[in-house]
C-alpha positions as a Markdown table, in Angstrom:
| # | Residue | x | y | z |
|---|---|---|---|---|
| 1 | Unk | 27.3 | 8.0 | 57.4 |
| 2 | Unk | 28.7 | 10.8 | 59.7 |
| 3 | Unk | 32.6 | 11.2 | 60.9 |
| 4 | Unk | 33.8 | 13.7 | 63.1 |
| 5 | Unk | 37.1 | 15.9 | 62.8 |
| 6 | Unk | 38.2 | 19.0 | 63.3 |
| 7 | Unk | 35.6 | 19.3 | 66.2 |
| 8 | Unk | 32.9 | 18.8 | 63.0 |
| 9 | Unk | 30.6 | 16.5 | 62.4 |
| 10 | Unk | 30.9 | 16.0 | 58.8 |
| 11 | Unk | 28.1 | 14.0 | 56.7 |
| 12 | Unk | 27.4 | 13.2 | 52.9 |
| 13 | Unk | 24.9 | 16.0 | 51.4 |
| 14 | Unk | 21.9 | 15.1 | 50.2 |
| 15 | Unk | 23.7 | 16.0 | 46.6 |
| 16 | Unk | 25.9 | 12.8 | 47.1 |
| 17 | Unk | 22.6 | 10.5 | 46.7 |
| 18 | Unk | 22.1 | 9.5 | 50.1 |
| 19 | Unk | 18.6 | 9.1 | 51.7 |
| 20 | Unk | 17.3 | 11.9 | 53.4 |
| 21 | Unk | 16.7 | 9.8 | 56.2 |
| 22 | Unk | 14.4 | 10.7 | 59.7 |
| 23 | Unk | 17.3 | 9.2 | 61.7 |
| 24 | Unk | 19.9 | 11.5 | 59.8 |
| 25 | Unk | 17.6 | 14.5 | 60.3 |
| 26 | Unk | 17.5 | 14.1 | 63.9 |
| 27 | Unk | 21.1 | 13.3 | 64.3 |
| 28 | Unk | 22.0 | 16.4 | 62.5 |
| 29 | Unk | 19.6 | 18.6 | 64.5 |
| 30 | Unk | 20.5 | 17.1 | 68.2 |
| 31 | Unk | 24.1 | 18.0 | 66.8 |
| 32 | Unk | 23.3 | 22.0 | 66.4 |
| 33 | Unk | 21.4 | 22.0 | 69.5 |
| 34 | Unk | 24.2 | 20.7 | 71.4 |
| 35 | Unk | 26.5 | 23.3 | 69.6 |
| 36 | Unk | 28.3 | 20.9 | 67.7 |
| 37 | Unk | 29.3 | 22.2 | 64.1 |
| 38 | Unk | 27.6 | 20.1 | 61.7 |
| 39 | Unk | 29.2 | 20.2 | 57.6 |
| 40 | Unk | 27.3 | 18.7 | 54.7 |
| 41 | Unk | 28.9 | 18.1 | 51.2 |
| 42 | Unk | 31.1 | 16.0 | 49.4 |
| 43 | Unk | 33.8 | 14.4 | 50.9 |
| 44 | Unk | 36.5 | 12.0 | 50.2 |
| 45 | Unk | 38.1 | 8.4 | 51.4 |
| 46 | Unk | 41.0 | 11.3 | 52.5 |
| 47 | Unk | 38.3 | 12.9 | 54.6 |
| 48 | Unk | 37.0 | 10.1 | 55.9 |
| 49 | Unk | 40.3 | 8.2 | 57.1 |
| 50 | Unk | 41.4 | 11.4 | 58.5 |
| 51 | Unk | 38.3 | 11.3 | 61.0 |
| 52 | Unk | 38.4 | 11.2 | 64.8 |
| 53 | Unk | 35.3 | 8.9 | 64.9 |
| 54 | Unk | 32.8 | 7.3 | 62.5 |
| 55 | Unk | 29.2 | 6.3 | 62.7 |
| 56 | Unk | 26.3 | 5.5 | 60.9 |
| 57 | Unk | 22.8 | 6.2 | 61.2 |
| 58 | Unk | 19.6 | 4.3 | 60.6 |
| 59 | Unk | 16.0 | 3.3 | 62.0 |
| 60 | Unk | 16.6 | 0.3 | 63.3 |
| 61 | Unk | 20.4 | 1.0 | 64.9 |
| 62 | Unk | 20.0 | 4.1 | 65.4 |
| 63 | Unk | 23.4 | 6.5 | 65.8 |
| 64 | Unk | 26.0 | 2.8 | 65.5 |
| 65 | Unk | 29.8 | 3.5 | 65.7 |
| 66 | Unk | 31.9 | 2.1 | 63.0 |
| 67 | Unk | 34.9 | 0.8 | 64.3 |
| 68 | Unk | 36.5 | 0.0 | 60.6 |
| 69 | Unk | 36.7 | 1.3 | 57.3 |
| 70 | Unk | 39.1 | -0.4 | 54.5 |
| 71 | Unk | 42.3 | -0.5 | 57.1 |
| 72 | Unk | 41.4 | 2.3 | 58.8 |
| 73 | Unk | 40.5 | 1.6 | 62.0 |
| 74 | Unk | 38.5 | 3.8 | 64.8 |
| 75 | Unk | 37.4 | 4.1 | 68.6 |
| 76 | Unk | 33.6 | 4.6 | 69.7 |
| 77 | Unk | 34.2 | 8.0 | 70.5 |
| 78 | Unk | 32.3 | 10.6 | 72.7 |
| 79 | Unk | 30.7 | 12.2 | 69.8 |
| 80 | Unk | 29.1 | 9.5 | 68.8 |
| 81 | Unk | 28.5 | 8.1 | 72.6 |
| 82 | Unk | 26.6 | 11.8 | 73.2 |
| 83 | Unk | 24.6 | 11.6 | 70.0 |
| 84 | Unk | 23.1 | 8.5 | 70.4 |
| 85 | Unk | 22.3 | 9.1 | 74.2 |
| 86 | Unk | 20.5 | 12.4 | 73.0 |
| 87 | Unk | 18.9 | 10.5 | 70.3 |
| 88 | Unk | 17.6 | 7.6 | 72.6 |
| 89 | Unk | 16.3 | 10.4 | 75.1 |
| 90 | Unk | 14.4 | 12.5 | 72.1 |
| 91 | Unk | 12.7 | 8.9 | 71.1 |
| 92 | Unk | 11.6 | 8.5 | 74.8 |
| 93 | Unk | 10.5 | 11.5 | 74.9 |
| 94 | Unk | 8.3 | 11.2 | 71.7 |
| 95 | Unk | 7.0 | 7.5 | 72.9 |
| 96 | Unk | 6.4 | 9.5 | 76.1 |
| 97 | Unk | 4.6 | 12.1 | 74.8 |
| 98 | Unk | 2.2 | 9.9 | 72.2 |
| 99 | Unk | 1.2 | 8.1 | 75.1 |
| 100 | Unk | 0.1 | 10.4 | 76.9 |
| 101 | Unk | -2.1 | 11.9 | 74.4 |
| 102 | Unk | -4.3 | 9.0 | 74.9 |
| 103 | Unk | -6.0 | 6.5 | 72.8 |
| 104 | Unk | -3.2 | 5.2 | 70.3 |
| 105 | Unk | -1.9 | 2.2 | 69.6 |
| 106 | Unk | -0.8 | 1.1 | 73.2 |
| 107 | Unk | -4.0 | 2.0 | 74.5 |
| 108 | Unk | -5.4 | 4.6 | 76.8 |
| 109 | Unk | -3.2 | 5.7 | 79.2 |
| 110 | Unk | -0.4 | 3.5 | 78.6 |
């Protein structure tokens, strides 16, 4: 789970017990590249209902935007629009770049 605030994008550490997912990884690495401020740690339900945004992160949705938590409610915002456009583009670009290594699992060439 990641919400921004504070023009941060906050996320559990890997303290708190959550996976240290590949999706997550990535998410939090496009984030510095882009120059957005990234915080780990422990946060609260304070923390989070005080956020601007809210997503969530995993293999198969990649970066999703979470539009409700408990009766707090939030907009798909343009963090979360940014990250998973530059997420979808650094998966392209990997597919892209395995294919074009040659024999793989599509084939030669593609």
């Amino acid at each position: 789970m990641f919400f921004y605030r504070d023009c941060t994008v906050c996320t559990p550490s890997l303290a708190c017990g959550i996976l240290d997912g590949i999706t997550r990884g990535i998410v939090i690495e496009l984030a510095g590249r882009e120059g957005l401020s990234v915080k780990e740690g422990a946060f609260t339900r304070a923390d989070l209902y005080s956020a601007e945004e809210v997503f969530v992160t995993n293999t198969t949705m990649e970066v999703m935007p979470v539009l409700k938590v408990d009766s707090q409610q939030y907009k798909v915002g343009k963090i979360s629009k940014l990250l998973r456009t530059f997420y979808r583009q650094e998966v392209n670009a990997y597919v892209a770049n395995v294919k074009a290594e040659g024999p793989s699992l599509w084939g030669q060439g593609g």
